[in-house]
N, C-alpha and C positions, 0 to 999 in steps of 0.2 A: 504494500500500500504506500501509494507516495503522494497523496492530498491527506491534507488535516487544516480547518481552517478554526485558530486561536481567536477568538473575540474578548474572553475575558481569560484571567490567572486568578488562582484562589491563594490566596497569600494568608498566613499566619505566622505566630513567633518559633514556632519550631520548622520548618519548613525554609523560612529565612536565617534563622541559626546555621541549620545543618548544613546548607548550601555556603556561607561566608566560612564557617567551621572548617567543613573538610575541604573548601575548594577555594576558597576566596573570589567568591565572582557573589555580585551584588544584586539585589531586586533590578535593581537597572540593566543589569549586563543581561540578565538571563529578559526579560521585557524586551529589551533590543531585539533578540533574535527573535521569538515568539509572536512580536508586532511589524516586524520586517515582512520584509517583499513573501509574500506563501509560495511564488515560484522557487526561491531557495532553501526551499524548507524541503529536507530530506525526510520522510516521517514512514517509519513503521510498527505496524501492531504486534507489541511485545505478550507478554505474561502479564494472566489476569486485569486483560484488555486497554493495557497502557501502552504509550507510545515512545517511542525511542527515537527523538525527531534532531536532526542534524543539522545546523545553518549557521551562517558568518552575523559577527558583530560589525560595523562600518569598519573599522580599522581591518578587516580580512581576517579576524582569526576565529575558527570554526569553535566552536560552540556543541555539547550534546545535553539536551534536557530529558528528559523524564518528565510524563506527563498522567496525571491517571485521570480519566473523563469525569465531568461533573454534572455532563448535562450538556444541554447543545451548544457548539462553541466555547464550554467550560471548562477549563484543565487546573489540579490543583497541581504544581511543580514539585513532584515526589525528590528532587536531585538535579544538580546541573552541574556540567567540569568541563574544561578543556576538553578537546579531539582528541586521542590517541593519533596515532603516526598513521595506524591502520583506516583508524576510520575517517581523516583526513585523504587519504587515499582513495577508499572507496567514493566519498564526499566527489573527490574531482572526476572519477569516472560515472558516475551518476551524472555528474552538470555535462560530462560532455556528451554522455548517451541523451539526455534530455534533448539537449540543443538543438538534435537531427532528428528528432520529432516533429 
Protein backbone atom coordinates (compact mmCIF):
# COMPACT_ATOMS: atom_id res chain seq x y z
CA UNK A 1 0.00 0.00 0.00
CA UNK A 2 1.40 3.28 -0.97
CA UNK A 3 -1.51 6.01 -0.26
CA UNK A 4 -2.23 7.18 3.35
CA UNK A 5 -3.79 10.57 3.48
CA UNK A 6 -2.66 12.25 7.26
CA UNK A 7 -5.34 15.19 8.17
CA UNK A 8 -4.86 15.15 11.68
CA UNK A 9 -1.89 13.50 14.57
CA UNK A 10 -3.12 12.47 17.82
CA UNK A 11 -0.60 13.82 20.20
CA UNK A 12 -0.12 13.36 23.87
CA UNK A 13 2.69 13.43 26.74
CA UNK A 14 3.99 10.11 26.37
CA UNK A 15 3.95 9.74 22.63
CA UNK A 16 5.82 13.19 22.42
CA UNK A 17 8.30 11.94 25.32
CA UNK A 18 9.08 8.75 23.66
CA UNK A 19 9.78 10.18 20.30
CA UNK A 20 12.39 13.33 21.77
CA UNK A 21 13.43 10.32 24.26
CA UNK A 22 14.61 7.65 22.05
CA UNK A 23 15.04 9.70 18.81
CA UNK A 24 15.33 13.30 19.37
CA UNK A 25 13.12 14.53 16.58
CA UNK A 26 10.25 16.81 17.80
CA UNK A 27 6.24 17.28 17.24
CA UNK A 28 7.44 19.48 14.55
CA UNK A 29 9.94 17.27 12.61
CA UNK A 30 7.64 14.22 12.61
CA UNK A 31 4.22 17.09 11.52
CA UNK A 32 6.72 18.06 8.73
CA UNK A 33 6.68 14.90 7.05
CA UNK A 34 3.02 13.76 7.84
CA UNK A 35 1.62 17.29 6.42
CA UNK A 36 4.12 17.39 3.50
CA UNK A 37 3.46 16.69 -0.20
CA UNK A 38 1.30 12.69 0.23
CA UNK A 39 3.09 12.09 -3.12
CA UNK A 40 6.22 11.54 -0.93
CA UNK A 41 4.88 9.64 1.50
CA UNK A 42 6.10 6.04 1.35
CA UNK A 43 3.25 4.26 3.52
CA UNK A 44 2.80 0.76 4.24
CA UNK A 45 0.38 -1.41 6.24
CA UNK A 46 2.24 -3.00 9.12
CA UNK A 47 1.11 -5.13 12.21
CA UNK A 48 -2.10 -4.60 13.97
CA UNK A 49 -3.05 -2.27 11.10
CA UNK A 50 -0.53 0.41 11.51
CA UNK A 51 1.53 2.18 9.01
CA UNK A 52 5.17 2.38 8.52
CA UNK A 53 5.10 5.52 6.40
CA UNK A 54 8.50 6.96 4.97
CA UNK A 55 9.16 10.63 3.61
CA UNK A 56 11.67 13.63 3.64
CA UNK A 57 11.70 16.61 6.09
CA UNK A 58 12.52 20.13 3.79
CA UNK A 59 16.02 19.80 4.54
CA UNK A 60 16.11 16.10 2.46
CA UNK A 61 16.54 13.92 5.37
CA UNK A 62 14.15 10.94 5.21
CA UNK A 63 12.20 10.51 8.07
CA UNK A 64 10.11 6.99 9.40
CA UNK A 65 6.85 7.37 11.42
CA UNK A 66 4.73 4.82 12.91
CA UNK A 67 1.30 5.54 12.66
CA UNK A 68 -1.77 3.55 14.27
CA UNK A 69 -5.21 4.78 12.71
CA UNK A 70 -7.66 6.64 14.69
CA UNK A 71 -10.31 7.11 12.50
CA UNK A 72 -10.52 8.68 9.09
CA UNK A 73 -7.53 10.61 8.34
CA UNK A 74 -6.46 10.19 12.10
CA UNK A 75 -3.19 8.78 13.16
CA UNK A 76 -1.99 8.62 16.74
CA UNK A 77 2.33 8.72 16.01
CA UNK A 78 3.20 5.34 17.89
CA UNK A 79 7.31 6.21 17.10
CA UNK A 80 9.29 8.32 14.76
CA UNK A 81 13.44 8.18 13.95
CA UNK A 82 15.68 8.74 11.25
CA UNK A 83 15.81 6.36 7.96
CA UNK A 84 18.17 3.53 8.32
CA UNK A 85 20.70 3.20 5.35
CA UNK A 86 18.36 0.44 4.15
CA UNK A 87 15.31 2.17 4.14
CA UNK A 88 16.75 5.33 2.66
CA UNK A 89 17.55 3.01 -0.18
CA UNK A 90 14.48 1.57 -0.68
CA UNK A 91 12.93 5.23 -0.20
CA UNK A 92 14.87 6.22 -3.41
CA UNK A 93 13.93 3.24 -5.52
CA UNK A 94 10.31 3.64 -4.65
CA UNK A 95 10.47 7.67 -5.96
CA UNK A 96 12.16 6.50 -8.81
CA UNK A 97 9.69 3.41 -9.73
CA UNK A 98 6.81 6.02 -8.84
CA UNK A 99 8.08 8.72 -11.31
CA UNK A 100 7.56 6.25 -14.47
CA UNK A 101 4.08 5.87 -13.45
Amino acid sequence: MNEIRILELIWDGFNEAHIWERHQLTRADVEEVAYGSAELLKAQQTYGGRFFVTGPKADKRLLVLILAPKGAGKFYPVSARPADKKERLEYRQWKEAYKHE
